[in-house]
C-alpha positions in Angstrom: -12.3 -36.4 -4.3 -10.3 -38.4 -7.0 -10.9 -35.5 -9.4 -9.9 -32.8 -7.0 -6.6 -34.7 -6.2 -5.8 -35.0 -9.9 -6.2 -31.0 -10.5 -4.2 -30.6 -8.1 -1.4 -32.7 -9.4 -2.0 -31.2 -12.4 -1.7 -27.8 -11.1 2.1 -29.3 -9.1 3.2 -30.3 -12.1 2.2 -27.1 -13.9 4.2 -24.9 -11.2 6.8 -28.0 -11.5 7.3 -26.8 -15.5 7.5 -23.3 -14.9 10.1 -23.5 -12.3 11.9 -26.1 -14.2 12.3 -23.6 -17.1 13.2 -20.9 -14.8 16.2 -22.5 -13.2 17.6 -23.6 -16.7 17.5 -20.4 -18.4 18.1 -17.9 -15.3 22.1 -17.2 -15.0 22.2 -17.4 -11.3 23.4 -21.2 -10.6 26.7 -19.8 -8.8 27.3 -16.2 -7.2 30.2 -14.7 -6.0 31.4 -15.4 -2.6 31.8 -12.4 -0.7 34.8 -14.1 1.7 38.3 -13.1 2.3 40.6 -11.0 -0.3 37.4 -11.5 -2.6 34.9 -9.0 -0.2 34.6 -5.8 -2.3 31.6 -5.8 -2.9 31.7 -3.1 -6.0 31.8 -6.0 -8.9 29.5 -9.3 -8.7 29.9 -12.7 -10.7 26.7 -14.6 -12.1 27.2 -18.1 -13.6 24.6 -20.4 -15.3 24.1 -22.7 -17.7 24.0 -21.2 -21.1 26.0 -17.6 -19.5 27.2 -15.2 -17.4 26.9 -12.3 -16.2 29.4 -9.4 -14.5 28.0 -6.5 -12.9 29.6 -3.2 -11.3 28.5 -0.7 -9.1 26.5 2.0 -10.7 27.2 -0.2 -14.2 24.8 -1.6 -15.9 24.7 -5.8 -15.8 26.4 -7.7 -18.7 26.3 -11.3 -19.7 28.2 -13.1 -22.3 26.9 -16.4 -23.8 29.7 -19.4 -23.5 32.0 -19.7 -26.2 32.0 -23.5 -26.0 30.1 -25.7 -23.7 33.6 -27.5 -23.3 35.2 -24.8 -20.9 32.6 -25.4 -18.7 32.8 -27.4 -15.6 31.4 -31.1 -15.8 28.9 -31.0 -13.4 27.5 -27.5 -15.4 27.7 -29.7 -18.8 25.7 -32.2 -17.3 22.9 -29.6 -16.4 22.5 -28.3 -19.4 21.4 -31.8 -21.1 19.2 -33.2 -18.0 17.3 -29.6 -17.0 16.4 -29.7 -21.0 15.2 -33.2 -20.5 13.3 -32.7 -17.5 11.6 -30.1 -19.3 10.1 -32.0 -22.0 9.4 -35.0 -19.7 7.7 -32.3 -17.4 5.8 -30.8 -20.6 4.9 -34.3 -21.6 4.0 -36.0 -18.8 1.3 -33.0 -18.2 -0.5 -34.0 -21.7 -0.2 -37.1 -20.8 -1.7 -36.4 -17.4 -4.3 -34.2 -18.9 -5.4 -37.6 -20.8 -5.9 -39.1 -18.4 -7.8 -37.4 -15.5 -11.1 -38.9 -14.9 -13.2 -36.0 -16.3 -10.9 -36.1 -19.7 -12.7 -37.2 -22.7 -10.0 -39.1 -23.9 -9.5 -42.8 -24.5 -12.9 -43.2 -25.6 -14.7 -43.8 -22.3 -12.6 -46.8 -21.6 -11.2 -46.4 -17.8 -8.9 -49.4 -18.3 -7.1 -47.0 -20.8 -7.1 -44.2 -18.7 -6.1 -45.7 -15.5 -3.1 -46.7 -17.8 -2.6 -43.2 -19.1 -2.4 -42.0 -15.6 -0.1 -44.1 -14.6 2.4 -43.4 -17.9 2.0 -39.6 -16.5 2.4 -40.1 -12.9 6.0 -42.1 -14.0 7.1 -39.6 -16.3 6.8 -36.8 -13.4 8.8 -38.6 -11.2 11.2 -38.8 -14.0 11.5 -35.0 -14.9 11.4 -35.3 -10.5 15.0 -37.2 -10.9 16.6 -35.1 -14.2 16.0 -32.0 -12.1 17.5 -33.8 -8.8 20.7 -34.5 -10.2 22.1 -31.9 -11.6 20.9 -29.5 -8.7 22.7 -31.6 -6.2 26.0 -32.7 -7.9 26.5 -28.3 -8.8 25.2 -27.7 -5.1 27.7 -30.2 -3.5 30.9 -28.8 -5.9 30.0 -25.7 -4.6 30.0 -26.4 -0.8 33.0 -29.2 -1.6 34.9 -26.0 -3.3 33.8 -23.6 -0.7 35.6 -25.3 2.3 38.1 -26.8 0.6 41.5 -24.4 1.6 43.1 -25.0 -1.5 40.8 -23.4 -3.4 42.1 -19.3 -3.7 38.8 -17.4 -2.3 38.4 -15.6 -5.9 37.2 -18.9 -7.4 34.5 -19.8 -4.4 31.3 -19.5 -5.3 28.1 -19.4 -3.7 24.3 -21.3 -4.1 22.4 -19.3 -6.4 19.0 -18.5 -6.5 18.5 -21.2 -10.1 19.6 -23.9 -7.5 17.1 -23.2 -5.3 14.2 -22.8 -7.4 15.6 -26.3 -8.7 15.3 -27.5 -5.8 11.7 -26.6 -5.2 10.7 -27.5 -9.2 11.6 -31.1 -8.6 10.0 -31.6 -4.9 7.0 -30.3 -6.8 7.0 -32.4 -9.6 7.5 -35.4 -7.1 4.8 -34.7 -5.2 2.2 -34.8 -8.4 4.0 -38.2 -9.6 3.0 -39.6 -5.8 -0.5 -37.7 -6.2 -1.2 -39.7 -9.1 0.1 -42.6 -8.7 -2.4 -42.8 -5.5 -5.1 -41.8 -7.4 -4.4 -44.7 -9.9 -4.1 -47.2 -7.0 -7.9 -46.3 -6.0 -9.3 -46.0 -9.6 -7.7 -49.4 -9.9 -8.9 -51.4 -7.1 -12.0 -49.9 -7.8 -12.3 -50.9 -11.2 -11.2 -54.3 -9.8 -13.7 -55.0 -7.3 -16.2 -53.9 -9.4 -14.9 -56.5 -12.5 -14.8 -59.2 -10.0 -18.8 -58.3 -9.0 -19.7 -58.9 -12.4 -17.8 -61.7 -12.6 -19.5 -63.3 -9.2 -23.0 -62.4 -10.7 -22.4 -63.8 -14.6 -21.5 -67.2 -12.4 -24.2 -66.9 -10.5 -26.9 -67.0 -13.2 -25.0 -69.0 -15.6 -27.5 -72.7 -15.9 -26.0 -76.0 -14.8 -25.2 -77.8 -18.0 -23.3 -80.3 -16.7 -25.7 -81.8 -14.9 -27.3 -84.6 -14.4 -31.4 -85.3 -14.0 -31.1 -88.5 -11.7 -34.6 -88.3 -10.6 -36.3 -92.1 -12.1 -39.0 -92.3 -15.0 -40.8 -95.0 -16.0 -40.0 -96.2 -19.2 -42.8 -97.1 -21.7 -42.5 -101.2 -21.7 -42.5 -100.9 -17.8 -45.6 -99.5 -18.0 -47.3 -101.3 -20.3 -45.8 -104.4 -17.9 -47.7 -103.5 -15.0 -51.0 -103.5 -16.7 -50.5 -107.2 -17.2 
């Protein structure tokens, strides 16, 4: 059952990865908001992380990289460093996984090793869990925050796009394999536990009585030779 539960984390995590890279390289974190003196629909605005993209009706799509990351928006400057962390903390923490699992020939045979292993892998998903988190909700509340906000001229609104969702999803994944394994490393654990403390109870079970003491009498010798007297 153990083994089943850690493919399946694996697997999360795997799935966790993929949609990790997807919402950091698709352009689609905000969309234009079709509201007010902005509804033609004819012309639509994609923005992500590293471009975006303008498309007409009838017109093929084209996207420009950024100039500079500095006329960006902070909470999109943010992204960009903690989606490329999460993804090497996702790609890591599945090799590190990997080494881990019980049927993994790593570590030499030695469980204590592994159980640690698995536990360095089930941490580092909830970390790639948590550089995913953030940067999905601070862009996903600036959007909403800008949305309602009747200041803001209805050209500049933008809508959720489809990378914030898929974010959104990528890091619920990869928290569900951190708790996976971390349960999984809680029964390996006490298990290997209980069974140190049974070979404990039997090596002090068989181990001789040194320290004690023969109190039962014996003739001495001269006594003996006394009595035939």
């Amino acid at each position: 059952m153990r083994a089943k539960l850690e493919i399946v984390a694996l697997a999360l995590g795997f799935i966790g990865l993929f949609g990790a890279i997807t919402s950091t390289v698709v352009p689609m974190w905000r969309v234009t908001a079709f509201i007010g003196a902005n509804i033609i629909v004819m012309e639509e605005l994609w923005e992500g992380l590293w471009m975006d993209c303008f498309r007409q009706l009838n017109i093929k799509m084209q996207c420009k990289v950024y100039d500079s990351m500095l006329s960006l928006p902070p909470e999109l400057q943010a992204a960009r460093g903690l989606m490329c962390l999460s993804v090497i903390l996702a790609f890591i923490s599945l090799l590190v996984t990997g080494c881990g699992i019980q049927n993994a020939n790593c570590c030499g045979g030695d469980m204590k090793s592994k159980n640690n292993t698995l536990l360095a892998g089930a941490c580092l998903f909830l970390v790639s869990c948590l550089t995913i988190l953030v940067p999905v909700a601070w862009v996903t509340h600036t959007i909403i925050y800008k949305f309602y906000n009747p200041v803001v001229l209805d050209s500049e609104k933008r809508e959720l796009g489809a990378a914030l969702f898929v974010g959104w999803a990528a890091s619920g994944l990869l928290l569900i394999a951190g708790i996976i394994l971390l349960y999984t490393y809680n029964i390996r654990r006490s298990k290997e536990e209980g069974r140190y403390t049974d070979v404990h109870m039997r090596a002090a079970r068989t181990v001789p009585m040194e320290d004690t003491v023969d109190l039962t009498r014996r003739l001495s010798g001269f006594h003996k030779e006394h009595q035939y007297v």
